[in-house]
DSSP file (Angstrom, degrees, kcal/mol; ACC not computed):
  #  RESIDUE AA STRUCTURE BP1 BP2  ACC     N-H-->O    O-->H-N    N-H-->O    O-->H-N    TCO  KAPPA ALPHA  PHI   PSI    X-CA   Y-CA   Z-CA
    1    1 A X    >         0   0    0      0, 0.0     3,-0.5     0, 0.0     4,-0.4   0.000 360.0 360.0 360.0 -43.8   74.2   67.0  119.8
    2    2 A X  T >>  +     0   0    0      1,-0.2     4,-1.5     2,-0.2     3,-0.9   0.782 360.0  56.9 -76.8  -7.8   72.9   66.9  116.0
    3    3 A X  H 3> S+     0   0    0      1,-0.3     4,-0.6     2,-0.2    -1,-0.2   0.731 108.9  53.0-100.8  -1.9   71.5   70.0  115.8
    4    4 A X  H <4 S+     0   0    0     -3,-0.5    -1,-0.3     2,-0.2    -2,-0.2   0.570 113.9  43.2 -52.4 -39.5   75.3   71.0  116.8
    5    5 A X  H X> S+     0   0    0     -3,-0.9     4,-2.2    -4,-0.4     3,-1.1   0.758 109.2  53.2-122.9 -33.2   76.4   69.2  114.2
    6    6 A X  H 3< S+     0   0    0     -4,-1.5     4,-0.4     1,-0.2    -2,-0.2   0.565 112.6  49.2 -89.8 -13.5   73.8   70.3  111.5
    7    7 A X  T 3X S+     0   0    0     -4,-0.6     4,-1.0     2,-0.2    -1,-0.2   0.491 106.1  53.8-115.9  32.1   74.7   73.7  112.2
    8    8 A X  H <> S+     0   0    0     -3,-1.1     4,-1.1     2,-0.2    -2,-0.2   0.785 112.2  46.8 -87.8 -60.8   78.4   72.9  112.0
    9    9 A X  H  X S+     0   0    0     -4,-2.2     4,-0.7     2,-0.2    -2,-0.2   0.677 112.6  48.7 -63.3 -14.4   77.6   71.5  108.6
   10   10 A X  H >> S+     0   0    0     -4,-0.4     3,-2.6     2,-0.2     4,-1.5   0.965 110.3  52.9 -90.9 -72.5   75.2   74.8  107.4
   11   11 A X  H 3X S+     0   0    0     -4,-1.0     4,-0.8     1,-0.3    -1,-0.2   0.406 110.4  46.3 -36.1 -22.0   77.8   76.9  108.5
   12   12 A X  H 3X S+     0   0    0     -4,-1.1     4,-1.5     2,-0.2    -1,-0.3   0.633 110.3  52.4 -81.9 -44.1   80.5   75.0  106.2
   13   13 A X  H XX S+     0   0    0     -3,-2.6     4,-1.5    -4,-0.7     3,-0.6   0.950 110.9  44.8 -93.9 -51.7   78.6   74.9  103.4
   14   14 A X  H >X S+     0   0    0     -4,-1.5     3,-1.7     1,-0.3     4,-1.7   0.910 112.6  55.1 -38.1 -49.6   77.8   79.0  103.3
   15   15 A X  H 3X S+     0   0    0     -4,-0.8     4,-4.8     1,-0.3    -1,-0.3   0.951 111.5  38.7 -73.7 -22.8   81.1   79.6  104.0
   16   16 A X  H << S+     0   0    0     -4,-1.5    -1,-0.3    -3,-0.6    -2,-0.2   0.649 113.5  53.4 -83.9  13.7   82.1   77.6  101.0
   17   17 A X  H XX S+     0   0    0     -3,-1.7     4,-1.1    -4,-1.5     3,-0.6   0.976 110.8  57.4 -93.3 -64.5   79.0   79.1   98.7
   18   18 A X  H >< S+     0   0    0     -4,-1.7     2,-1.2     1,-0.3     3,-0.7   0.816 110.1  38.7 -82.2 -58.2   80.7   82.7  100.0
   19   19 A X  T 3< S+     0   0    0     -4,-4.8    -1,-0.3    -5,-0.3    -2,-0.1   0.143 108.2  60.4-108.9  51.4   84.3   82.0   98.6
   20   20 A X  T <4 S+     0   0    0     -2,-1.2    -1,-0.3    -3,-0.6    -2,-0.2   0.507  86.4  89.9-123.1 -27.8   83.2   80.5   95.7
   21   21 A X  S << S-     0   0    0     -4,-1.1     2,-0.4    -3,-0.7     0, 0.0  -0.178  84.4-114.0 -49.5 162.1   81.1   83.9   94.5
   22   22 A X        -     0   0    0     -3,-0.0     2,-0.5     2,-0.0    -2,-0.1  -0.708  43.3 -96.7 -94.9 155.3   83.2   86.3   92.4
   23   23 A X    >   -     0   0    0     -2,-0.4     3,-3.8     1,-0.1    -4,-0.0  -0.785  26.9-123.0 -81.6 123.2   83.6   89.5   94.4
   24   24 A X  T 3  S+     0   0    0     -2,-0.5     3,-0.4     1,-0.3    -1,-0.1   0.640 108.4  69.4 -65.6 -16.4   80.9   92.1   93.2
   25   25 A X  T 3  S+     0   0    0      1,-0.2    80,-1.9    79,-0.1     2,-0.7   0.739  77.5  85.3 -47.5 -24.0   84.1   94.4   92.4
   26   26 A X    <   +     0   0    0     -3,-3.8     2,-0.6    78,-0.1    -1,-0.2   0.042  44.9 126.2 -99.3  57.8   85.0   92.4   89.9
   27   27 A X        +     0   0    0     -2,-0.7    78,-0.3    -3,-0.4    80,-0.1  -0.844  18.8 152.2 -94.3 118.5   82.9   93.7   86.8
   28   28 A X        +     0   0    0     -2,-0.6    80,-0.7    78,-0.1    81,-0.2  -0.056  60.3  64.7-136.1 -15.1   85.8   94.1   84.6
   29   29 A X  S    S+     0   0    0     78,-0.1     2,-0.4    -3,-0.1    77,-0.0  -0.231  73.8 121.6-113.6  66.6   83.5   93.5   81.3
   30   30 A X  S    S-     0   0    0     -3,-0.1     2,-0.6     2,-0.0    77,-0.0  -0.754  72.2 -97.4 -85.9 142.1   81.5   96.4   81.8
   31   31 A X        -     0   0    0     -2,-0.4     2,-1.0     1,-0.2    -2,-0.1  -0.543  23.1-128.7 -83.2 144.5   81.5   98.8   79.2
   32   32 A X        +     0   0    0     -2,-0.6    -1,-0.2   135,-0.1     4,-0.1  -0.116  40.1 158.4 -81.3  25.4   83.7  101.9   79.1
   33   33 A X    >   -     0   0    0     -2,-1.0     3,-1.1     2,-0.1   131,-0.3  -0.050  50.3 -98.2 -51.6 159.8   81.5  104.9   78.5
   34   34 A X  T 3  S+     0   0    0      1,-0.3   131,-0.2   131,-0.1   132,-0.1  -0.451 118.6  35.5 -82.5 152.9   82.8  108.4   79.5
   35   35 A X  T 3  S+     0   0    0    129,-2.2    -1,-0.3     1,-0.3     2,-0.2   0.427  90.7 143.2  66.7   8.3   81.5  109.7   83.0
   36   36 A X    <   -     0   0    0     -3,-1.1   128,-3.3   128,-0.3    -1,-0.3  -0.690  37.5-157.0 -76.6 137.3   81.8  105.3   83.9
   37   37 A X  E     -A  163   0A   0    126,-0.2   126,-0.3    -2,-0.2     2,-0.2  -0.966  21.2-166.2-144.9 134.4   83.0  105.3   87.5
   38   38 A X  E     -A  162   0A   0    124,-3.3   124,-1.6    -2,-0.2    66,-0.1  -0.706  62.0  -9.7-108.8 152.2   84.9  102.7   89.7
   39   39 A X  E    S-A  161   0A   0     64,-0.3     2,-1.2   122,-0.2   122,-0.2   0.001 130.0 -13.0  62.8-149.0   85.3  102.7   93.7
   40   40 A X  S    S-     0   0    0    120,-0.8   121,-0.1     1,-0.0    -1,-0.1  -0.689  89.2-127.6 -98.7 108.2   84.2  105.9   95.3
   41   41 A X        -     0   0    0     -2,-1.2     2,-0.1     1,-0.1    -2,-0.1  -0.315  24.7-101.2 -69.9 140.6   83.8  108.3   92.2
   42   42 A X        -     0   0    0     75,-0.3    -1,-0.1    74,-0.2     3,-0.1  -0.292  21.6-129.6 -63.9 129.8   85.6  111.7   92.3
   43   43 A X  S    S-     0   0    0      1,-0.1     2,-0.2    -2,-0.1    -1,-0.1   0.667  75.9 -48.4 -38.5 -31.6   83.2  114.4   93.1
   44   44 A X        -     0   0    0      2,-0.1     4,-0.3     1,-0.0    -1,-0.1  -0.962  59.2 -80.8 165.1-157.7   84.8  116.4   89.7
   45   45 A X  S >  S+     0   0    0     -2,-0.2     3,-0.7     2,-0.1     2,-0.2   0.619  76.0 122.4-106.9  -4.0   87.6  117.4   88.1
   46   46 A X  T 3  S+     0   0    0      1,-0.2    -2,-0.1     3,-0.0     3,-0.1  -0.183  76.9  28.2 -55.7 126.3   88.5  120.5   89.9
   47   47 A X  T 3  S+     0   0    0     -2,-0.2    -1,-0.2     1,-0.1    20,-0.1  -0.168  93.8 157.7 125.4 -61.3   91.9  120.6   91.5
   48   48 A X    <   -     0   0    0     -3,-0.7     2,-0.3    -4,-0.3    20,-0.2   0.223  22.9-169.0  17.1 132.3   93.0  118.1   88.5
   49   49 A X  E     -b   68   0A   0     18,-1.0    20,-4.2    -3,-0.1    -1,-0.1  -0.886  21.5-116.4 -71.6 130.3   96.4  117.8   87.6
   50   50 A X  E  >  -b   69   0A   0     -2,-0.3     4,-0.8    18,-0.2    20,-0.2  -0.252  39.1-105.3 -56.3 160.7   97.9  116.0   84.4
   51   51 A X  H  > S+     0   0    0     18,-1.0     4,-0.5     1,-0.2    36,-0.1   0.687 110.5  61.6 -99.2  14.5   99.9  113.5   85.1
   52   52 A X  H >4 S+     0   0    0      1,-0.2     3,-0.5     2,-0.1     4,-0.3   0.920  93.3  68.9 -53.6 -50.2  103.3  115.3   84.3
   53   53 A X  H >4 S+     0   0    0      1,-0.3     3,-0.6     2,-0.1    -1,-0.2   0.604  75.6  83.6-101.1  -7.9  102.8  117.5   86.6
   54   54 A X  H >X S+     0   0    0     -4,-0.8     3,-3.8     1,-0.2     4,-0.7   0.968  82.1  69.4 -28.2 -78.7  103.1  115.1   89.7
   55   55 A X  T << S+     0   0    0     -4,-0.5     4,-0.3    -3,-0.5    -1,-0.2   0.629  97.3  39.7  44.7-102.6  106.3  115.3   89.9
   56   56 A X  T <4 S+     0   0    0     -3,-0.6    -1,-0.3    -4,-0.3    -2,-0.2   0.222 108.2  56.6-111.0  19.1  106.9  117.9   90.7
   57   57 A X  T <4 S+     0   0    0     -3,-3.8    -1,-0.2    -4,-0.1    -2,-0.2   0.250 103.2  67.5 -94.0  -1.8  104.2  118.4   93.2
   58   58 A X  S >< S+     0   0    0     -4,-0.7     3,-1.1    -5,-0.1     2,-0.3   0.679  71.0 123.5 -98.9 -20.5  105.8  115.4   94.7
   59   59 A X  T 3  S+     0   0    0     -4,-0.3     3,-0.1    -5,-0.2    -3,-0.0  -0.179  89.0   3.9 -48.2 108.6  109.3  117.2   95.6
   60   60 A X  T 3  S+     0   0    0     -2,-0.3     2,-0.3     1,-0.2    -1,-0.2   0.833 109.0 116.6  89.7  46.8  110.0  116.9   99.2
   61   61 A X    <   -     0   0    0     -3,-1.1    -1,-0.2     3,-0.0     3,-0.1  -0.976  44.6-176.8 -92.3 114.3  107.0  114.8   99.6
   62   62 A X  S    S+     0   0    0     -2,-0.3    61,-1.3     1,-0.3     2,-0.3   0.817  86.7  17.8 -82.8 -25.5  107.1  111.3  100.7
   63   63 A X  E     +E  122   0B   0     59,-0.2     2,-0.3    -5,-0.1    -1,-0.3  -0.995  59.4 179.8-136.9 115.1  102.8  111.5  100.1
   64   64 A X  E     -E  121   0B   0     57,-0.5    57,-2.7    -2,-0.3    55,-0.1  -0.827  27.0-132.0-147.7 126.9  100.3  113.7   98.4
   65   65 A X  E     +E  120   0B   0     -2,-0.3     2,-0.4    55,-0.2    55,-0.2  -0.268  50.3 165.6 -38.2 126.4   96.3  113.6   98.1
   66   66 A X  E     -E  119   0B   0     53,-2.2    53,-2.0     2,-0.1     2,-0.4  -0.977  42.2-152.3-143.0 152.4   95.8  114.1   94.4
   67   67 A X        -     0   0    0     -2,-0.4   -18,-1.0    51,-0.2     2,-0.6  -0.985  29.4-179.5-124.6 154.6   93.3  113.9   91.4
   68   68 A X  E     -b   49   0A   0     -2,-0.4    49,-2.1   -20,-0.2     2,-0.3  -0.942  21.2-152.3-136.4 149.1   95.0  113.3   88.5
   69   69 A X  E     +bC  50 116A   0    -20,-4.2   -18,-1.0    -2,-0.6    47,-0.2  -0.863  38.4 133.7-125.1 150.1   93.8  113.0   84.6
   70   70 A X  E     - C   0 115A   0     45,-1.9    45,-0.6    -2,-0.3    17,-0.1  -0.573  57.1 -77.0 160.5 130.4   95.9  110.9   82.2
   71   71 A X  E     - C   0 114A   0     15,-0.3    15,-2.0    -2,-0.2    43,-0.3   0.037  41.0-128.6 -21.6 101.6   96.2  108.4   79.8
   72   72 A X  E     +F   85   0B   0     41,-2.3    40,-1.9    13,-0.2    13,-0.2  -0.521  26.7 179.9 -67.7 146.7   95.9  104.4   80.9
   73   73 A X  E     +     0   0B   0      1,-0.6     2,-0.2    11,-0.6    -1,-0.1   0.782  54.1   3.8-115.7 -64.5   98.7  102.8   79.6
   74   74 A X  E     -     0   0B   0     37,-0.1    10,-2.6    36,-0.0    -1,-0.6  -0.873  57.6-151.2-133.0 160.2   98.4   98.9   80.6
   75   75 A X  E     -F   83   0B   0     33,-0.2     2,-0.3     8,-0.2     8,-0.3  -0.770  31.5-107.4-105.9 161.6   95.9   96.8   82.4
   76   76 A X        -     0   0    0      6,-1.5    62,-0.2    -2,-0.3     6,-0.1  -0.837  29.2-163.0 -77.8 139.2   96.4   93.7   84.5
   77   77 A X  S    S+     0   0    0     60,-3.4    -1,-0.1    -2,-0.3    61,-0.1   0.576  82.1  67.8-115.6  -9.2   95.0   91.4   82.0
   78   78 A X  S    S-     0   0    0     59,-1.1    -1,-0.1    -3,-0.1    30,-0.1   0.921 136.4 -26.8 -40.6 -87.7   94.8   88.7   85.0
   79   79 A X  S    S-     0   0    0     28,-0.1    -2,-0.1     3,-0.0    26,-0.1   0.399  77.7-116.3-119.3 -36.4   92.0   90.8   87.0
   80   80 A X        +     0   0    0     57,-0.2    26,-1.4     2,-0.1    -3,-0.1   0.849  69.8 143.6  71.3  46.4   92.5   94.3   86.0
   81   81 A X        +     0   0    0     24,-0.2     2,-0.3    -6,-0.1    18,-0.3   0.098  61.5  38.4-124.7   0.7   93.1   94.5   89.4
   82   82 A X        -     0   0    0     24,-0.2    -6,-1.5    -6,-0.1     2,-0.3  -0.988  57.6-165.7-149.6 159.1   96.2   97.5   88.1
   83   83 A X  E     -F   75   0B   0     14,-0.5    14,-1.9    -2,-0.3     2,-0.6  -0.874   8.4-150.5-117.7 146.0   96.6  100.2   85.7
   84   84 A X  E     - G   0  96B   0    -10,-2.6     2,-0.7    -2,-0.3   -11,-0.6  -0.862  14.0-145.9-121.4 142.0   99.4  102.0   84.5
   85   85 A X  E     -FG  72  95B   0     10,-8.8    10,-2.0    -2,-0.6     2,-0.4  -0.802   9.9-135.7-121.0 147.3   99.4  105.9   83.1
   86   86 A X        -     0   0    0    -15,-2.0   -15,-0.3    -2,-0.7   -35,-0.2  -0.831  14.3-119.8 -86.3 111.6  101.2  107.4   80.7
   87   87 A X        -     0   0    0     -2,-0.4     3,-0.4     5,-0.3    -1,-0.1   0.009  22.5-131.5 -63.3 144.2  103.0  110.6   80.5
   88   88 A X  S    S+     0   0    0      1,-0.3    -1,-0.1     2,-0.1   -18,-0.0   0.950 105.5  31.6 -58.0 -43.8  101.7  113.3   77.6
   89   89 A X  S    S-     0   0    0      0, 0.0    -1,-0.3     0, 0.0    -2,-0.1   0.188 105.7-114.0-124.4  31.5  105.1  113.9   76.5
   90   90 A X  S    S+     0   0    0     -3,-0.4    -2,-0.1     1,-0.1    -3,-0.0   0.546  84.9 117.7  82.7   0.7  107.1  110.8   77.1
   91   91 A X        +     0   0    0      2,-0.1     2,-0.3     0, 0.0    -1,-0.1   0.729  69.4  52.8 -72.2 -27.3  109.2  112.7   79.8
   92   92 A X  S    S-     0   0    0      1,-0.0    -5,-0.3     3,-0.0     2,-0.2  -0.782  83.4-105.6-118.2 164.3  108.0  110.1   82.8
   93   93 A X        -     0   0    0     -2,-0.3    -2,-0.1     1,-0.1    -8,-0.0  -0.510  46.1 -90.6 -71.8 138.9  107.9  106.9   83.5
   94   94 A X        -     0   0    0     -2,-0.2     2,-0.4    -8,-0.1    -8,-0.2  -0.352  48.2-148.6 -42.6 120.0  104.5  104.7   83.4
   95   95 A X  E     -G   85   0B   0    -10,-2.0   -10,-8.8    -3,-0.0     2,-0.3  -0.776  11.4-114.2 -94.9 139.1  103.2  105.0   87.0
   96   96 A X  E     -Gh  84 156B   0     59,-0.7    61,-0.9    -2,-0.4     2,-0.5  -0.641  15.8-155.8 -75.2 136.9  101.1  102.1   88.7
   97   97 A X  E     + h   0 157B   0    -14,-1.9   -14,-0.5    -2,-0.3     2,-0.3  -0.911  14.6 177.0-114.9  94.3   97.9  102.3   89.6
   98   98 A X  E     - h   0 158B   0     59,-4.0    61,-2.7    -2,-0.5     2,-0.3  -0.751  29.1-124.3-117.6 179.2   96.7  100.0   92.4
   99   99 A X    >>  -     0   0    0    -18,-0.3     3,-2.5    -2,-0.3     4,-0.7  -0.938  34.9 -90.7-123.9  94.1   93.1  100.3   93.7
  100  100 A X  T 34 S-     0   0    0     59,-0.4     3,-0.4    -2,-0.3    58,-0.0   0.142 105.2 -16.6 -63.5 118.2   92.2  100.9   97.8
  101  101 A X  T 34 S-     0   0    0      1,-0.2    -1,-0.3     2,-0.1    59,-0.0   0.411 114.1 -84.8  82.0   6.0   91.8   98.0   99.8
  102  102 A X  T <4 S+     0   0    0     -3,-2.5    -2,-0.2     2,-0.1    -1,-0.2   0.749  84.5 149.1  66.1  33.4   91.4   96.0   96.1
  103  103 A X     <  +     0   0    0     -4,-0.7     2,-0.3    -3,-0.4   -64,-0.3   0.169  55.1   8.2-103.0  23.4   88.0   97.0   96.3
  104  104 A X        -     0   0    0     -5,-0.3     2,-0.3   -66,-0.1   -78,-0.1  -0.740  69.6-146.6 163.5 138.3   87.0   97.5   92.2
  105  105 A X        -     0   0    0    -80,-1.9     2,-0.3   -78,-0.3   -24,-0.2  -0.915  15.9 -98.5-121.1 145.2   88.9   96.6   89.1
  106  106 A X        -     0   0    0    -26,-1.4   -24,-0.2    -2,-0.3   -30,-0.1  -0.370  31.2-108.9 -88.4 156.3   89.5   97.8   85.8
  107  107 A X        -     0   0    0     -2,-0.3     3,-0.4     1,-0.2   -78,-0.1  -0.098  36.5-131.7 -41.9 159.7   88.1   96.7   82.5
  108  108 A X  S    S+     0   0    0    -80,-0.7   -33,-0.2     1,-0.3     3,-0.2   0.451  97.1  73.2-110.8   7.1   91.2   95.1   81.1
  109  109 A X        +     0   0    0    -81,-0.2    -1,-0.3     1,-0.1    -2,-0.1   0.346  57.1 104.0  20.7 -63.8   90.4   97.1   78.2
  110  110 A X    >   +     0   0    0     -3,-0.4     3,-1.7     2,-0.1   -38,-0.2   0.526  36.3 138.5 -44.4 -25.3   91.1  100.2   79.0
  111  111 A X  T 3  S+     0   0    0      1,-0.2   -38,-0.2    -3,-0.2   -37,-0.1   0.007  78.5  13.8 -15.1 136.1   94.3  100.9   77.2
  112  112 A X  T 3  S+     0   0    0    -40,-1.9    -1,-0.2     1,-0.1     2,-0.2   0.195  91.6 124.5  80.3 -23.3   94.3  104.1   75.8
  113  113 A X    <   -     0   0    0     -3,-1.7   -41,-2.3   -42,-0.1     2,-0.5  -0.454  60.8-121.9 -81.4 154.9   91.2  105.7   77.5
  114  114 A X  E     -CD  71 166A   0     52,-0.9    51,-3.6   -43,-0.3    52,-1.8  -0.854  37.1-177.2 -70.6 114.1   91.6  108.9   79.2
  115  115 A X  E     -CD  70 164A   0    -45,-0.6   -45,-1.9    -2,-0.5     2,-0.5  -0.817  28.4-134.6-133.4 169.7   90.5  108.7   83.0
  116  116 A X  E     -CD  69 163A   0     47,-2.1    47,-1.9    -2,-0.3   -47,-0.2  -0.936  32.2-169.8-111.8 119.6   90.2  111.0   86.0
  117  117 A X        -     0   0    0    -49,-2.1   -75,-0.3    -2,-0.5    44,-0.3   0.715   9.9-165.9-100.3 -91.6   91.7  109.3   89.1
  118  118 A X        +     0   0    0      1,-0.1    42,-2.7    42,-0.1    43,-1.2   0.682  41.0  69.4  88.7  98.6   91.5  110.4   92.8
  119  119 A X  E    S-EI  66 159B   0    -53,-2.0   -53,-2.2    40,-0.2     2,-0.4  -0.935  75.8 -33.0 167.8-165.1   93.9  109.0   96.2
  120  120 A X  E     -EI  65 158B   0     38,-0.9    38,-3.2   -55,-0.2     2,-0.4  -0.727  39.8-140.0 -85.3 123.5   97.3  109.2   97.3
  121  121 A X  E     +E   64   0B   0    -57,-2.7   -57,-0.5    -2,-0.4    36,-0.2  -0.841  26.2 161.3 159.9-147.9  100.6  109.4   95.9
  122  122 A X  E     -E   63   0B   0     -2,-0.4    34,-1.3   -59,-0.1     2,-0.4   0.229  35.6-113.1-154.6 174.3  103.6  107.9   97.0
  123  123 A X  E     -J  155   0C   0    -61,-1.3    32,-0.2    32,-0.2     2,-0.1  -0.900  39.1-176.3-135.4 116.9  107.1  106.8   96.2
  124  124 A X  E     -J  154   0C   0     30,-1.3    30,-1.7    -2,-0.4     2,-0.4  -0.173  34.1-139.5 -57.3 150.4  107.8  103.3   96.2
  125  125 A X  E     -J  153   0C   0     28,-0.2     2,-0.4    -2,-0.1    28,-0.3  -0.948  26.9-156.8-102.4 133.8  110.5  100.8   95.8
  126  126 A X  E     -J  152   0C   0     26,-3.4    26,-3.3    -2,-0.4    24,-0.0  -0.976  16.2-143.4-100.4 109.5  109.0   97.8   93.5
  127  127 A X     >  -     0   0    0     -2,-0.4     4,-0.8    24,-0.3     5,-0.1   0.258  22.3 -95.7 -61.6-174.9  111.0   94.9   94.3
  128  128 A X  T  4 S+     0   0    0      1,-0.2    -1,-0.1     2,-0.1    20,-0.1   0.746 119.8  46.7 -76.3 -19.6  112.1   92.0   91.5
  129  129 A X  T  > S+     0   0    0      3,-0.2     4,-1.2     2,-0.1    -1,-0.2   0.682 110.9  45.9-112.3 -12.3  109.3   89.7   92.2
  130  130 A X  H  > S+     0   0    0      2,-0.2     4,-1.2     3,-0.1     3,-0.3   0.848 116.2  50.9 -86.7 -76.0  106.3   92.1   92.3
  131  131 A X  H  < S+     0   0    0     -4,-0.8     4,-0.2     1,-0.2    -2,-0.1   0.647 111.0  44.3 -16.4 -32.8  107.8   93.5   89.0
  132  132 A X  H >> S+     0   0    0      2,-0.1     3,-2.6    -5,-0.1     4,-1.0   0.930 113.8  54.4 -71.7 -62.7  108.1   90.0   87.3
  133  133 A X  H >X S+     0   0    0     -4,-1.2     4,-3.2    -3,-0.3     3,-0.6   0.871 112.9  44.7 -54.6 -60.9  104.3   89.3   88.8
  134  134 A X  H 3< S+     0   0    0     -4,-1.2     4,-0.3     1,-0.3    -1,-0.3   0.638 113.1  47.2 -73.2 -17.9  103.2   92.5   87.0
  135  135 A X  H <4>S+     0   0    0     -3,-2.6     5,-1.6    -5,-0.3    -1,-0.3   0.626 113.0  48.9 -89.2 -13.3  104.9   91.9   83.8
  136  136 A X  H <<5S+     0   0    0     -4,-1.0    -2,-0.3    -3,-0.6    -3,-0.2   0.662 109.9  52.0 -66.4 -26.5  103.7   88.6   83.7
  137  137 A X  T  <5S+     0   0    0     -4,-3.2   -60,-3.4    -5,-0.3   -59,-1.1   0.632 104.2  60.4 -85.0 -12.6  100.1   90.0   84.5
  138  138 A X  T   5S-     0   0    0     -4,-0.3    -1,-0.2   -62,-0.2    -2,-0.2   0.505 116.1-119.6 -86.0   4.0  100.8   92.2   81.8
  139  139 A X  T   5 +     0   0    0      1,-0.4     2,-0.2    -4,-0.2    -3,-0.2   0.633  59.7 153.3 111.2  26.7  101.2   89.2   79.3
  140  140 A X      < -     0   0    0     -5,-1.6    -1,-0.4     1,-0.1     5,-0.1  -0.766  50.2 -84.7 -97.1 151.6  105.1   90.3   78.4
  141  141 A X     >  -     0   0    0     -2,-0.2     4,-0.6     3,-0.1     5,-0.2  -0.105  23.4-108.0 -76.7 144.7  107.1   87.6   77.4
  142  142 A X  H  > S+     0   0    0      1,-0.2     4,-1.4     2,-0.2     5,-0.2   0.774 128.8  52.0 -13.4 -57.6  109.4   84.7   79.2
  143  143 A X  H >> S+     0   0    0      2,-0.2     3,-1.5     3,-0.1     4,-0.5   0.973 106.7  54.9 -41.8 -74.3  112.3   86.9   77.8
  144  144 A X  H >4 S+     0   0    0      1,-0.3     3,-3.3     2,-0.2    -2,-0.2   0.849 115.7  35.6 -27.8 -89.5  110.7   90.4   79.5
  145  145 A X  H 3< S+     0   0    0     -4,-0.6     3,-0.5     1,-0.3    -1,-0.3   0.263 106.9  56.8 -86.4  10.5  110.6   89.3   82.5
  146  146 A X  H << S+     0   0    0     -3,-1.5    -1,-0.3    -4,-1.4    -2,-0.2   0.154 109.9  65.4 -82.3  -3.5  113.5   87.1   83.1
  147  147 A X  S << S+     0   0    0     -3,-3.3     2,-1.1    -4,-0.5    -2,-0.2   0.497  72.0  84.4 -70.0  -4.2  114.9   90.3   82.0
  148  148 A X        +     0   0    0     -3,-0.5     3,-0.0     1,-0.2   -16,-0.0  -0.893  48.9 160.3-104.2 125.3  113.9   92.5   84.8
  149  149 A X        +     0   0    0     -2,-1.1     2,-0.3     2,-0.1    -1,-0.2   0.521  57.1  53.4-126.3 -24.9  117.1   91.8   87.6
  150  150 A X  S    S-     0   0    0    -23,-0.1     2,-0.2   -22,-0.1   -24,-0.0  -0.606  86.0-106.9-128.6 177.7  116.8   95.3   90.0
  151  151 A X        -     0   0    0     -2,-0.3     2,-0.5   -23,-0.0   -24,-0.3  -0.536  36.1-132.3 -99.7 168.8  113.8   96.9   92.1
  152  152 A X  E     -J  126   0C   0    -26,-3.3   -26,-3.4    -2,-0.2     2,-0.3  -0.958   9.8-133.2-136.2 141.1  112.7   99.8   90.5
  153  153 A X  E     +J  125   0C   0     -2,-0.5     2,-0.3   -28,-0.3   -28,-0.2  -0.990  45.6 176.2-102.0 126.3  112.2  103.2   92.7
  154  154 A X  E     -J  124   0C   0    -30,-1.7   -30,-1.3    -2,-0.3     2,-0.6  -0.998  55.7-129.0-126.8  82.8  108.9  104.8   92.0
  155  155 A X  E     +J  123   0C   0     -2,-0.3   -59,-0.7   -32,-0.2   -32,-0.2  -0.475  41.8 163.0 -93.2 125.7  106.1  106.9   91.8
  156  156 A X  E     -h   96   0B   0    -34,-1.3     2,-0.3    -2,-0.6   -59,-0.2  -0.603  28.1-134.2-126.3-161.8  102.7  104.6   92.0
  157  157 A X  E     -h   97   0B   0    -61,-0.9   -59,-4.0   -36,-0.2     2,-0.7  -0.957   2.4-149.9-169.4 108.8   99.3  105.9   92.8
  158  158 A X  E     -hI  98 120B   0    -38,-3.2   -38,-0.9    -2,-0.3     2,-0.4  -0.848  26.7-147.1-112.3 106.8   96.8  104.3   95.2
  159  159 A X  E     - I   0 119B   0    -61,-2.7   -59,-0.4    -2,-0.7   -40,-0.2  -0.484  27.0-175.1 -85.0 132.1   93.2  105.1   94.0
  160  160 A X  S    S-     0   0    0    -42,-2.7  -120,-0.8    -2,-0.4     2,-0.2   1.000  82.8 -10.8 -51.4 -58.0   89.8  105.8   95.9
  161  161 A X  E     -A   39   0A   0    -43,-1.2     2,-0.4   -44,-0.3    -1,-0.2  -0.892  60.5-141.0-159.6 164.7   88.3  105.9   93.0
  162  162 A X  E     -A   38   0A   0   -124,-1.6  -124,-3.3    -2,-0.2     2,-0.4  -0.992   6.6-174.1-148.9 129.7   88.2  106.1   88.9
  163  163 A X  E     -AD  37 116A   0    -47,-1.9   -47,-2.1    -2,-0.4     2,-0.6  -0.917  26.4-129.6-134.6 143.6   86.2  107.9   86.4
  164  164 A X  E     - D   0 115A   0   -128,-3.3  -129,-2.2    -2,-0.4  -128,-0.3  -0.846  19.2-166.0 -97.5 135.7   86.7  107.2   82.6
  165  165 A X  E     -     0   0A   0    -51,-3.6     2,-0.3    -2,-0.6   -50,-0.2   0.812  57.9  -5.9 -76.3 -68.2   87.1  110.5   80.9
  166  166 A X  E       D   0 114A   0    -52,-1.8   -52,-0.9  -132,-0.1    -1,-0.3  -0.990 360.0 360.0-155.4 165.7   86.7  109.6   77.3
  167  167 A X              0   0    0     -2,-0.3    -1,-0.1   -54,-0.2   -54,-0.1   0.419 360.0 360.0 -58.8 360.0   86.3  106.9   74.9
């Protein structure tokens, strides 16, 4: 009966030692050198597409395997646990950037860098409260986001994996 009970209590304390650790994904002060890779890094850049040119690979596609190269826009400055990219010539909207299965995040940093992505993707609706959550996780003000009233339809971008391009 104690040794029942002592391995009630070992088992209790590991589990709480295990969610008290940070998850080894979550290296977000790493430093940003070019050829730096998150998740399962893209093999190379062949194939590539900017990220204008989604788009319109996306007509009559609900889904498409891509890699794509493009400016990071915003981080989640919570976790850095999203990205957004930025169109070359101001023509698109910032597309989101979420990370498969949450399984590596970015430096929260990264504004500005040029990166190589790789995964599917999609078109979304983003409701009013994940759109608040994400403008609060990008640090915009009480005002911003008590601004944001409708659900936004979308192109987002779920990545395997993330290579920084250049500094």
């Amino acid at each position: 009966m104690m040794s029942k009970n002592v391995l009630i209590l070992i088992a209790g304390l590991l589990t709480a030692a295990a969610c008290n650790q940070q998850p080894a994904a979550d290296k977000t002060e790493q430093s940003k050198e070019s050829g730096q890779t998150f998740g399962a890094a893209p093999a190379n850049a062949d194939g590539a597409i900017r990220y204008d040119e989604l788009a319109a690979k996306m007509t009559g596609q609900d889904s498409l395997q891509a890699k794509v190269t493009a400016k990071v826009g915003e981080v989640c400055q919570a976790k850095g646990c999203w990205m957004t990219l930025v169109s070359d010539n101001g023509n698109n909207p910032e597309m989101r950037v979420t990370f498969k299965d949450y399984a590596f995040f970015m430096p929260k940093d990264l504004s500005g860098k040029e990166v190589l992505i790789e995964g599917i993707a999609y078109m979304e609706t983003t409701s009013v409260e994940d759109l608040r959550h994400y403008a609060e996780d990008a640090g915009k003000s009480k005002a911003e986001i008590e601004a944001i009233k409708e659900p936004k339809r979308e192109l987002a971008f779920e990545a395997t994996g993330v290579q920084i391009l250049k500094k």
